[in-house]
PDB file of N, CA, C and O in Angstrom:
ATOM      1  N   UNK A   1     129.982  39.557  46.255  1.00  0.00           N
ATOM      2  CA  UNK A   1     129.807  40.037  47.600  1.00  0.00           C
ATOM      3  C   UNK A   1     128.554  39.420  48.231  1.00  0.00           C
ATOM      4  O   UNK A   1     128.644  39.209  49.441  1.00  0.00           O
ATOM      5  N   UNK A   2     127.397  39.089  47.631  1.00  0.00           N
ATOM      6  CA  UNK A   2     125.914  38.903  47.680  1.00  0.00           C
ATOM      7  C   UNK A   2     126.610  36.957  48.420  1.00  0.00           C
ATOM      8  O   UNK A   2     126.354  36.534  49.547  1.00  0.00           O
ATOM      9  N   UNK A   3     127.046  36.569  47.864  1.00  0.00           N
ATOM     10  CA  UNK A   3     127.697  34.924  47.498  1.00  0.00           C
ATOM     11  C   UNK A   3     128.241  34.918  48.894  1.00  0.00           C
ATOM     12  O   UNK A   3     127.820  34.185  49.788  1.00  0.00           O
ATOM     13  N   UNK A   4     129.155  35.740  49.005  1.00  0.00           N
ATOM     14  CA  UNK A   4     129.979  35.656  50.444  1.00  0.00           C
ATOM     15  C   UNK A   4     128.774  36.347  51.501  1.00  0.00           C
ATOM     16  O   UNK A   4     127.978  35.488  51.880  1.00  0.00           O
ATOM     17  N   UNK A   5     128.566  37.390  51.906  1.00  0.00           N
ATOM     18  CA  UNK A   5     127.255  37.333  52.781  1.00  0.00           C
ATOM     19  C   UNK A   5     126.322  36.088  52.730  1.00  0.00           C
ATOM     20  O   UNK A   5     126.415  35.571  53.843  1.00  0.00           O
ATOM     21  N   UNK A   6     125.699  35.564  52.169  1.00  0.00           N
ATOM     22  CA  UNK A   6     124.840  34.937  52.031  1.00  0.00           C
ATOM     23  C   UNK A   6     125.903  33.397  52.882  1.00  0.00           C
ATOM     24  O   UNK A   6     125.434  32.838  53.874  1.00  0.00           O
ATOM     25  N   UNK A   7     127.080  33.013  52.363  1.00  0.00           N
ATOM     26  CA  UNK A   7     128.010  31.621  52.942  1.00  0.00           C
ATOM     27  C   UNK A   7     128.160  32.475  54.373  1.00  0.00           C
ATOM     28  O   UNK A   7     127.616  31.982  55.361  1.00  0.00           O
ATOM     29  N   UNK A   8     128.660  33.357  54.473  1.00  0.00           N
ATOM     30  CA  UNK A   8     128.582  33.349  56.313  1.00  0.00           C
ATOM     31  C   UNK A   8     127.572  33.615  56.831  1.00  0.00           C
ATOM     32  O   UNK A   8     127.704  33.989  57.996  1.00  0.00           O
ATOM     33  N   UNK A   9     125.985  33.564  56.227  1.00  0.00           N
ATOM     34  CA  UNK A   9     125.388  33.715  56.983  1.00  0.00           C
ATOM     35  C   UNK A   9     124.925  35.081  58.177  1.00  0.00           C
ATOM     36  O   UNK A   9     124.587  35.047  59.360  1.00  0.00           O
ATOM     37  N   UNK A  10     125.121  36.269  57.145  1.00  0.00           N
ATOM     38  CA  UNK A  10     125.319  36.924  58.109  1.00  0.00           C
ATOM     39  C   UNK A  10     123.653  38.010  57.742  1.00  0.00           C
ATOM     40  O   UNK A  10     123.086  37.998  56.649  1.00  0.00           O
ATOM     41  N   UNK A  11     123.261  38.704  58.770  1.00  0.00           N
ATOM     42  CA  UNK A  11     122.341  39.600  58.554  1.00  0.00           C
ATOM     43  C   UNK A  11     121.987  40.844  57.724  1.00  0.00           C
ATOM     44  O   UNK A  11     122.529  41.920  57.473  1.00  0.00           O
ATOM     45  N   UNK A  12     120.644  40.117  57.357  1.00  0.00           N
ATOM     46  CA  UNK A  12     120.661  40.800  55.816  1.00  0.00           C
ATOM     47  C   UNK A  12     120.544  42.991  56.972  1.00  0.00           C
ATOM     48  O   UNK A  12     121.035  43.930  56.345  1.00  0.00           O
ATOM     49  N   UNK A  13     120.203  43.164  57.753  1.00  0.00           N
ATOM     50  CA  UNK A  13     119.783  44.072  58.392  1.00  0.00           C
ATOM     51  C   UNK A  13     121.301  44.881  58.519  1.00  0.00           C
ATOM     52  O   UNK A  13     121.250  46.104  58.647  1.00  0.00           O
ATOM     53  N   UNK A  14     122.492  44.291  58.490  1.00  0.00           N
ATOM     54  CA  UNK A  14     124.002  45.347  58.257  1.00  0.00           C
ATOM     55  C   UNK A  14     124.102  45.329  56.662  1.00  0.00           C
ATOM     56  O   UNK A  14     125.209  45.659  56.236  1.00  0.00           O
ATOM     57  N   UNK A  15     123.382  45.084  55.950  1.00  0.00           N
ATOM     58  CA  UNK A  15     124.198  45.334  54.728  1.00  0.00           C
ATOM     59  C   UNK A  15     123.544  46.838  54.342  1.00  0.00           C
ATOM     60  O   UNK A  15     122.418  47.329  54.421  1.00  0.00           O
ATOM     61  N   UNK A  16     124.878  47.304  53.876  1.00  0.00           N
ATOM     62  CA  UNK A  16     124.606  48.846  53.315  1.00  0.00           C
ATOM     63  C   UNK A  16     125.303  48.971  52.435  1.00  0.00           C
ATOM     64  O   UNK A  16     126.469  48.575  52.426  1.00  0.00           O
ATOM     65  N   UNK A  17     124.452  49.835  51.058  1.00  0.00           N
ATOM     66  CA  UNK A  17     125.344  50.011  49.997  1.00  0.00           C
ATOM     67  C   UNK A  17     125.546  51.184  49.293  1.00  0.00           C
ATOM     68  O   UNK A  17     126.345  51.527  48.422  1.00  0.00           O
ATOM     69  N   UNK A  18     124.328  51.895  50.071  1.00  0.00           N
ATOM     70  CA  UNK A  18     123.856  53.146  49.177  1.00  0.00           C
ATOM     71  C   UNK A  18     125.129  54.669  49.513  1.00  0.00           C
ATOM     72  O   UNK A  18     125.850  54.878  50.489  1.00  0.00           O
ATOM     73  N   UNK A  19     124.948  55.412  48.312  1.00  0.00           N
ATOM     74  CA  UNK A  19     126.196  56.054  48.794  1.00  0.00           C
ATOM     75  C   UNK A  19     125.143  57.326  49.621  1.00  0.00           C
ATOM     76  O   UNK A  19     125.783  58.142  50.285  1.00  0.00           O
ATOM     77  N   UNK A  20     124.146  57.440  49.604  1.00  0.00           N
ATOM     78  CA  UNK A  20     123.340  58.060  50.512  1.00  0.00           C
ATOM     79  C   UNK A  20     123.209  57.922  51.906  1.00  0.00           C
ATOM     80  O   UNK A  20     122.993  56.823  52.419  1.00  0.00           O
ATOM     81  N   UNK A  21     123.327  58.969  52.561  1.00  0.00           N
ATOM     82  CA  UNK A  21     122.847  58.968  54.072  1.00  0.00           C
ATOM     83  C   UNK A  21     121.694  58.655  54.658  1.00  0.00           C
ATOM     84  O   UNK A  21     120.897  59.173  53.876  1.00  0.00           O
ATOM     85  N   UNK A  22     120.962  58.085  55.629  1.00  0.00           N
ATOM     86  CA  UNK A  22     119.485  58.027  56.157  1.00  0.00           C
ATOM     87  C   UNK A  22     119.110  56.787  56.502  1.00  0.00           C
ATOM     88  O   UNK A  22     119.818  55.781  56.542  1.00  0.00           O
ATOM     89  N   UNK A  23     117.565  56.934  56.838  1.00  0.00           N
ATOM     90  CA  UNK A  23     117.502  55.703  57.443  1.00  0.00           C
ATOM     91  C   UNK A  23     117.239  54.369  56.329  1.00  0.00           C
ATOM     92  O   UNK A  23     117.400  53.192  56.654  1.00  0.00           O
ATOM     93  N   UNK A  24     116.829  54.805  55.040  1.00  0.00           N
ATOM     94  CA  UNK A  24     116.935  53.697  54.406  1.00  0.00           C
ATOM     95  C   UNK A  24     117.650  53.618  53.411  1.00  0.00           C
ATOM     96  O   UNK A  24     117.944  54.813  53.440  1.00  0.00           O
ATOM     97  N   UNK A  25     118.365  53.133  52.270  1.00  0.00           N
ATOM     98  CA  UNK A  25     119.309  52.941  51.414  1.00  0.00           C
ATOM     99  C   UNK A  25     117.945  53.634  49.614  1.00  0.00           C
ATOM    100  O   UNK A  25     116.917  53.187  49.106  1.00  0.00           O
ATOM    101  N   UNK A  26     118.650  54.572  49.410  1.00  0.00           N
ATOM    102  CA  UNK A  26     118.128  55.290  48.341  1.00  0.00           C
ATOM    103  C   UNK A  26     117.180  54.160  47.307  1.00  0.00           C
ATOM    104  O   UNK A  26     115.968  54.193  47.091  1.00  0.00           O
ATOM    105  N   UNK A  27     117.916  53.463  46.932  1.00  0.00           N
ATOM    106  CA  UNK A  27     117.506  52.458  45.582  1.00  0.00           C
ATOM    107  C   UNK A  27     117.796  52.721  43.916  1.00  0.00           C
ATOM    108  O   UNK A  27     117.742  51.979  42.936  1.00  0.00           O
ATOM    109  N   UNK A  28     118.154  54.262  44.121  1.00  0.00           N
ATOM    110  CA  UNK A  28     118.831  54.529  42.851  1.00  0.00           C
ATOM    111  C   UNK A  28     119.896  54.911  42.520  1.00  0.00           C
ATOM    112  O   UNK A  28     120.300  54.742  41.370  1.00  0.00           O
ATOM    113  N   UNK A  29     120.539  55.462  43.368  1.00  0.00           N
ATOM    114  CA  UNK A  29     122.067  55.329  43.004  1.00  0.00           C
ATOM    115  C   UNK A  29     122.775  54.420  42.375  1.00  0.00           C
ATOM    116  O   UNK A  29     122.288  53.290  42.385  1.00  0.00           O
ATOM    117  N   UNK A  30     123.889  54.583  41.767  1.00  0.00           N
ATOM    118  CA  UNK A  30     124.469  53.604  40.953  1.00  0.00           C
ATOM    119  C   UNK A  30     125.043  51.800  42.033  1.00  0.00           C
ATOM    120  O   UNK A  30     125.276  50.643  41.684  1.00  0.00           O
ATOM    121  N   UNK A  31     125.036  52.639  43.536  1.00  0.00           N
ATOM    122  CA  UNK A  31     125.443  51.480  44.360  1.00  0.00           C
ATOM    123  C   UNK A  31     124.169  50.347  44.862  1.00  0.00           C
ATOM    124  O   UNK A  31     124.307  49.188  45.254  1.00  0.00           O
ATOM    125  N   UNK A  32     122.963  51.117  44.695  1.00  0.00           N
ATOM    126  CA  UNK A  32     121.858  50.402  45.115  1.00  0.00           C
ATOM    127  C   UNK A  32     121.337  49.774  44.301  1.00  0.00           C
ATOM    128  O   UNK A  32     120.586  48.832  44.551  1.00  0.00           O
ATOM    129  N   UNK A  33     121.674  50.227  43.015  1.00  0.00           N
ATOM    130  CA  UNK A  33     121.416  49.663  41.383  1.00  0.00           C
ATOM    131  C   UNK A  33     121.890  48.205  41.381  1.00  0.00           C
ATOM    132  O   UNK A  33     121.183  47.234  41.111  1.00  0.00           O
ATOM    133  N   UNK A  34     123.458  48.183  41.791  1.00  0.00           N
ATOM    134  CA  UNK A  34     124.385  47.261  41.443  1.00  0.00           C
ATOM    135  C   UNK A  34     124.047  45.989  42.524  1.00  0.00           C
ATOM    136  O   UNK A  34     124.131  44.782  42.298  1.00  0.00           O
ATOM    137  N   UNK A  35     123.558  46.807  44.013  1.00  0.00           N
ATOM    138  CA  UNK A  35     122.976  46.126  45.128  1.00  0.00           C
ATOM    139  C   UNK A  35     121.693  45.025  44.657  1.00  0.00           C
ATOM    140  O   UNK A  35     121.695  43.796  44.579  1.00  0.00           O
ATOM    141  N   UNK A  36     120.600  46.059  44.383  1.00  0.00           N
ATOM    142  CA  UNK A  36     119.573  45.461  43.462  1.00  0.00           C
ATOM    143  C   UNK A  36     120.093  44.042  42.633  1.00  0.00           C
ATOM    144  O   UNK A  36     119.850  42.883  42.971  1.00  0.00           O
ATOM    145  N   UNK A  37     120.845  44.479  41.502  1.00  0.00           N
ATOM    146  CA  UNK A  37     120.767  43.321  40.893  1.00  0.00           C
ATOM    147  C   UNK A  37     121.774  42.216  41.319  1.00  0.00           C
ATOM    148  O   UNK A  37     121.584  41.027  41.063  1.00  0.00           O
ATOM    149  N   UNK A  38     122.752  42.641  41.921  1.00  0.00           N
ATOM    150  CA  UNK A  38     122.994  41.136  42.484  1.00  0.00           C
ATOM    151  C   UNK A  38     122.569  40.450  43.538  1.00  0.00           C
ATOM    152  O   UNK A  38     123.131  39.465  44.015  1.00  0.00           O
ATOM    153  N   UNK A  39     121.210  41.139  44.059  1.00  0.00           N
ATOM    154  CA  UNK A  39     120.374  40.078  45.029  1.00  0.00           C
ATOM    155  C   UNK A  39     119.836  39.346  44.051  1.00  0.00           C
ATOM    156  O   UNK A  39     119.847  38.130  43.860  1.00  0.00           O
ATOM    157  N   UNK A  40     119.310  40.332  43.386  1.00  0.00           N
ATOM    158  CA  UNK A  40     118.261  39.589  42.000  1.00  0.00           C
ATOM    159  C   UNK A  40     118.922  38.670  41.416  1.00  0.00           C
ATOM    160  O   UNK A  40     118.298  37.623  41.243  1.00  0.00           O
ATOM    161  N   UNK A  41     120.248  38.718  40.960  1.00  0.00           N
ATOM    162  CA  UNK A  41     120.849  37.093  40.766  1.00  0.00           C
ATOM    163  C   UNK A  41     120.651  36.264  41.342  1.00  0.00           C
ATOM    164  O   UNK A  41     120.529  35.245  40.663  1.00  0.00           O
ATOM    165  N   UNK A  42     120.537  36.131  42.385  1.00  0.00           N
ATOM    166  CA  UNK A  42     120.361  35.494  43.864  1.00  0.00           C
ATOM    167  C   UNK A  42     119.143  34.778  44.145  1.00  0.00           C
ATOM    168  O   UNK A  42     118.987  33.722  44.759  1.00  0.00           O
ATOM    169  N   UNK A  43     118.129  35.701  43.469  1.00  0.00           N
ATOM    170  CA  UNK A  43     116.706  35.371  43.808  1.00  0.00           C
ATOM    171  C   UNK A  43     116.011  35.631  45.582  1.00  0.00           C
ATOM    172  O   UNK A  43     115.017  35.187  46.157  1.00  0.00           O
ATOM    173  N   UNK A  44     117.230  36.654  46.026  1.00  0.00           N
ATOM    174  CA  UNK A  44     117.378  37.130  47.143  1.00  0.00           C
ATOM    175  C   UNK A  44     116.723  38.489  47.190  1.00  0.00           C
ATOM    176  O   UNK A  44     116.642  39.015  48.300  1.00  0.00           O
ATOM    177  N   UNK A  45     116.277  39.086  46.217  1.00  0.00           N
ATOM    178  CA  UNK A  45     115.914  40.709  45.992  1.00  0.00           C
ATOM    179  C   UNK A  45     114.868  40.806  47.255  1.00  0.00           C
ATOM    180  O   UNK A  45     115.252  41.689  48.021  1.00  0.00           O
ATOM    181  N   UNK A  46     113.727  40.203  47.683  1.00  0.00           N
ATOM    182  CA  UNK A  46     112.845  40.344  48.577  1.00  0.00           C
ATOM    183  C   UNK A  46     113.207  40.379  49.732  1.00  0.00           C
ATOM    184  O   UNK A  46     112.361  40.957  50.415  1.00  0.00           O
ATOM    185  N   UNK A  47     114.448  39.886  50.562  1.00  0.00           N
ATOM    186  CA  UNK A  47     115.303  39.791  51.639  1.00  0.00           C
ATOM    187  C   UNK A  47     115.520  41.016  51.672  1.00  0.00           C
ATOM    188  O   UNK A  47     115.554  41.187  52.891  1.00  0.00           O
ATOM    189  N   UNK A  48     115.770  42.448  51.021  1.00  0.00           N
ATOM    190  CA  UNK A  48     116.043  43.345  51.238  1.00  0.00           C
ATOM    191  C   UNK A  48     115.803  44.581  50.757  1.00  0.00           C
ATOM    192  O   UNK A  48     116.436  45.634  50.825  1.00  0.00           O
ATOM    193  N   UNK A  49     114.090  44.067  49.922  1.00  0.00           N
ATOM    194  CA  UNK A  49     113.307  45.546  49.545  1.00  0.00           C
ATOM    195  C   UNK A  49     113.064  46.364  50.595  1.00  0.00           C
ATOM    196  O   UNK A  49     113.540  47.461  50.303  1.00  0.00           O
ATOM    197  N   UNK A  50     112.585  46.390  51.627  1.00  0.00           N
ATOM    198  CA  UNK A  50     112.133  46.854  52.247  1.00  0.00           C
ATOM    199  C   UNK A  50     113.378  47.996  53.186  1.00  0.00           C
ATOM    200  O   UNK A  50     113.127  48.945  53.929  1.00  0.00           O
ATOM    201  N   UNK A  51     114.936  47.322  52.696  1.00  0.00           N
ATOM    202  CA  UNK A  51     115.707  48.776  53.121  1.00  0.00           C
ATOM    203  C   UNK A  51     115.915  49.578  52.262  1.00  0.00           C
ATOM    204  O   UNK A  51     116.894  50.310  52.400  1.00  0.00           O
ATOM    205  N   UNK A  52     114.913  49.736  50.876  1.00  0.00           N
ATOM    206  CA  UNK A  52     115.334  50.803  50.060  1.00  0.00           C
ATOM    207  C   UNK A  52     113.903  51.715  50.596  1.00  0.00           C
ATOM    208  O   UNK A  52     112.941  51.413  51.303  1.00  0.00           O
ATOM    209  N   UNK A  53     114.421  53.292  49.681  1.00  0.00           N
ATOM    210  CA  UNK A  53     112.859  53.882  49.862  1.00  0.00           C
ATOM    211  C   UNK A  53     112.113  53.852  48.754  1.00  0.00           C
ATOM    212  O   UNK A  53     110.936  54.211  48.715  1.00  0.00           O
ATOM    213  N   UNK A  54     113.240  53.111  47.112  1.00  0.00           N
ATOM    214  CA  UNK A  54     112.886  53.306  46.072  1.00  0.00           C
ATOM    215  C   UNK A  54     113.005  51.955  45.469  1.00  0.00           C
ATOM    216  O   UNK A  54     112.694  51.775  44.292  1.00  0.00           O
TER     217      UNK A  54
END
């Protein structure tokens, strides 16, 4: 999913993964977990610390 966002080019600011409500994406849930590490494959993780709270 990280692979295809990243080829269209699209803004890291719509991606949402968390199964939590609010203004920022939890960071521990099992979806923000999975989020986490496939930026981190990526070497992309820093593109989108800043929408977790954790």
């Amino acid at each position: 999913m990280v692979a295809k966002w990243i080829m269209l080019d699209l803004p890291f600011d719509f991606f949402w993964s968390c199964y939590e409500g609010g203004q920022k994406m939890c960071g521990v849930c099992e979806s923000c977990a999975r989020t986490k590490a496939a930026f981190q494959a990526h070497n992309l993780l820093e593109k989108i610390t800043d929408r977790f709270l954790q």
